[in-house]
C-alpha positions as CSV (number, residue, x, y, z in Angstrom):
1,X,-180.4,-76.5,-20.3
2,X,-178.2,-76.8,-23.3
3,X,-179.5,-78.1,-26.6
4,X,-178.0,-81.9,-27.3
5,X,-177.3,-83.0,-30.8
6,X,-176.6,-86.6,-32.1
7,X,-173.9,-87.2,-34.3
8,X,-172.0,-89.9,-35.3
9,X,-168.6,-89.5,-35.2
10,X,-165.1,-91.1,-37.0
11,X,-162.2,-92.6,-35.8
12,X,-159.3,-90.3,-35.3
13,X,-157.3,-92.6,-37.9
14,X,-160.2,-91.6,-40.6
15,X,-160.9,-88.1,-39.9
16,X,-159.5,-84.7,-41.2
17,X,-159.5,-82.1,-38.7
18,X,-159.2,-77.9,-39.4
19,X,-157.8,-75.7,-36.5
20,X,-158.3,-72.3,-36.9
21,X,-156.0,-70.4,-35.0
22,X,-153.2,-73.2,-35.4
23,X,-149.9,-71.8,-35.5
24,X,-149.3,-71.1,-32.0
25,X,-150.7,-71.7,-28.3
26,X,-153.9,-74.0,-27.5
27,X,-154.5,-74.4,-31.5
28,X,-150.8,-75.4,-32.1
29,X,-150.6,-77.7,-29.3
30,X,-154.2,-79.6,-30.1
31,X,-153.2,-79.8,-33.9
32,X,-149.8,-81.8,-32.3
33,X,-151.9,-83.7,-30.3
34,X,-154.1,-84.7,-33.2
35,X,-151.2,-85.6,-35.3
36,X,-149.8,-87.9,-32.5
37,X,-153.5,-89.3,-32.1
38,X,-152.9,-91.0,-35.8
39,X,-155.2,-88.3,-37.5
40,X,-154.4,-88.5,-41.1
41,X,-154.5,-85.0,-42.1
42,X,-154.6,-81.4,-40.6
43,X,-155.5,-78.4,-42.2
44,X,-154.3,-75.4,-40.2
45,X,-155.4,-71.6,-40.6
46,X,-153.5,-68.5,-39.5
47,X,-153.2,-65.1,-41.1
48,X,-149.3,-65.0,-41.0
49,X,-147.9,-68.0,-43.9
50,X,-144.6,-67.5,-42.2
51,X,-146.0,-68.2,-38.8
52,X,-148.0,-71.1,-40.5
53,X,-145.0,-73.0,-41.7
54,X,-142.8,-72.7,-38.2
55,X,-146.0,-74.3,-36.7
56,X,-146.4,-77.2,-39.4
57,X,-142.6,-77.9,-39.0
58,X,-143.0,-78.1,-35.1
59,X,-145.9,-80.9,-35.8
60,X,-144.1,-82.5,-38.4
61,X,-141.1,-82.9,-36.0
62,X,-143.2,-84.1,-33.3
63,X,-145.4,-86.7,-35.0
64,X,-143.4,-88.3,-37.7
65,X,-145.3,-89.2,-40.9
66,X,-148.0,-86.7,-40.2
67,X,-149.8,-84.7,-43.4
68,X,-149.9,-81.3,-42.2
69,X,-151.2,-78.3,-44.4
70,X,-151.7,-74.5,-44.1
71,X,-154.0,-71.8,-45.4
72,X,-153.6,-68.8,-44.9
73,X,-156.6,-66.9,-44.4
74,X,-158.6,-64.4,-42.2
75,X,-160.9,-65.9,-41.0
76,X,-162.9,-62.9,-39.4
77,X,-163.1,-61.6,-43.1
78,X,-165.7,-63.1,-45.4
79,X,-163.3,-63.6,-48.2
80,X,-161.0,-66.1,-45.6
81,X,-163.7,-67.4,-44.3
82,X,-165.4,-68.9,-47.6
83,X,-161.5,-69.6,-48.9
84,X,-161.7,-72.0,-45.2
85,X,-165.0,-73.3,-45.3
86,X,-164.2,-73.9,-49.2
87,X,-161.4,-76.7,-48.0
88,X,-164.2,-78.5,-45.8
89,X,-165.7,-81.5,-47.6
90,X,-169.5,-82.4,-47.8
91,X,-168.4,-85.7,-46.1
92,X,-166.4,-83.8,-43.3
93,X,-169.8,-81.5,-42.9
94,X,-171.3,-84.6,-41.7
95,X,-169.0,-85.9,-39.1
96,X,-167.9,-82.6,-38.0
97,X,-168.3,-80.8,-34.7
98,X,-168.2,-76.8,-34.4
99,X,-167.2,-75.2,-30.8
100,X,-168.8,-71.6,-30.2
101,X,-167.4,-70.2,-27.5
102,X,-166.0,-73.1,-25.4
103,X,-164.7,-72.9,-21.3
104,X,-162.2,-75.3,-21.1
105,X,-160.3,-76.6,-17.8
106,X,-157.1,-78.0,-17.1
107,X,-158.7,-80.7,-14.8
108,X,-161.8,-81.3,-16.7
109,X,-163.6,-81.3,-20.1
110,X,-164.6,-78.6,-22.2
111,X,-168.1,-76.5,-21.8
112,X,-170.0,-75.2,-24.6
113,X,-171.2,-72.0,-23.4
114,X,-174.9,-71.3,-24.7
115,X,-175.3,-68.7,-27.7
116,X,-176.3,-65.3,-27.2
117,X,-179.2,-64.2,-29.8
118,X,-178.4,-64.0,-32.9
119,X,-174.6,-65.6,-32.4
């Protein structure tokens, strides 16, 4: 059985929210989702800055008013990572959930997969 943690969480309208992966497909369209969900701020990641500002003109076009930033960073190298993680404020540590290796359906809601040792 899967491990269950508690956490509190914040309203979208207060929270901050960092897709990695954001400038095109399932990242692109949650960060647009977010942004039309009233979430004050987005911080997307990609490795391509060109890439990264098509896709945070597409949000901005979608949901008016929206604060929409990009890093770009590699995220499977330590040096993007850190520059990432660096962006992430203690406060956002604290209300902040982490997917690892998610199932998601069209018709139903996400599954966290369990982690494999040492993953």
């Amino acid at each position: 059985m899967a491990e269950v943690t508690s956490f509190t969480t914040k309203p979208l309208n207060a929270a901050r929210v960092l897709i990695t992966g954001g400038t095109s497909g399932i990242g692109l369209e949650a960060a647009i989702q977010y942004a039309l969900s009233s979430v004050p701020q987005i911080l997307l990641n990609g490795r391509d800055a060109g890439r990264g500002e098509q896709a945070r003109q597409v949000i901005l076009k979608e949901a008016l008013g929206a604060e929409v930033d990009f890093i770009s960073a590699d995220v499977n190298e330590i040096d993007g990572a850190r520059a990432v993680s660096g962006l992430i404020r203690p406060s956002d540590r604290e209300n902040s959930v982490r997917y690892r290796r998610c199932v998601c359906t069209p018709t139903g809601p996400c599954h966290v997969l369990p982690r494999r040792a040492g993953g």
